[in-house]
N, C-alpha and C positions, 0 to 999 in steps of 0.2 A: 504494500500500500504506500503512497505518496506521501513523504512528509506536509505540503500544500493543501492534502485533502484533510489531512486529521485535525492544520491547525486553522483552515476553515468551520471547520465543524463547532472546536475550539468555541470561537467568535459569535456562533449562531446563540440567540438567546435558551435558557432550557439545558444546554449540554450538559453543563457541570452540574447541575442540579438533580438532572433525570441519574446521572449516571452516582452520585454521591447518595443519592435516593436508595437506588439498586444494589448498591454497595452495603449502606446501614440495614436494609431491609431483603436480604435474598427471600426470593421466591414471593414477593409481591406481585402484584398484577398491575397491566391498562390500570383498571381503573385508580388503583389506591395512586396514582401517581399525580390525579388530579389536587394532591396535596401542598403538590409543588409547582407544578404550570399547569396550566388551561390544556384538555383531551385535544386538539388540536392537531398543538404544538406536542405532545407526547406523542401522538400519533404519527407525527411527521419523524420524528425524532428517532423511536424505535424502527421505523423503516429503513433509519438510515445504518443506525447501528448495528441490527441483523446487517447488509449488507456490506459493512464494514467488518463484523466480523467481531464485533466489540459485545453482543450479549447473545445467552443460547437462545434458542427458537424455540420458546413452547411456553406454555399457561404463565408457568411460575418463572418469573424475570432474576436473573443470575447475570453476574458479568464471566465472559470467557479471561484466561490469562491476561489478552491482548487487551481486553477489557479493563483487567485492574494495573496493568501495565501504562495503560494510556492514562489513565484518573492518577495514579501513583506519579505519572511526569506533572500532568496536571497541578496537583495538589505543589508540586517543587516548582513549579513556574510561580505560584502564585504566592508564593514563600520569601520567593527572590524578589516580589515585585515590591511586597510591605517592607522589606528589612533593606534593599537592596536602594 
């Protein structure tokens, strides 16, 4: 995958949120996510990450490796940004 593509994604409103969501909460669903952005904007969101590659495909929402790999740079980008 495209370093370009991930930190578009990045930037998209939702990203961090849905995926830190999924992270504190494995095996949540759609819906419970409406607690953090509008079904929408999740809905568009999880499309992208299945085909990213970033959560498994079924009911109960889990992040893949590449999943908690990408949130884990995340989380270190946004570390650098406050102290840095």
């Amino acid at each position: 995958m495209k370093i370009g593509k991930l930190r578009k994604l990045y930037s998209l409103h939702g990203t961090v949120e849905i995926l830190e969501y999924i992270d504190k909460n494995p095996g949540c669903n759609r819906k419970d996510l409406k607690e953090v952005v509008p079904l929408r904007i999740s809905s568009h969101r999880l499309a992208t990450f299945r085909e990213y590659g970033l959560i498994h495909q079924r009911e109960e929402l889990t992040l893949t490796e590449l999943g908690k790999n990408y949130l884990s740079i995340i989380r270190e980008m946004e570390a650098l940004e406050r102290n840095g």
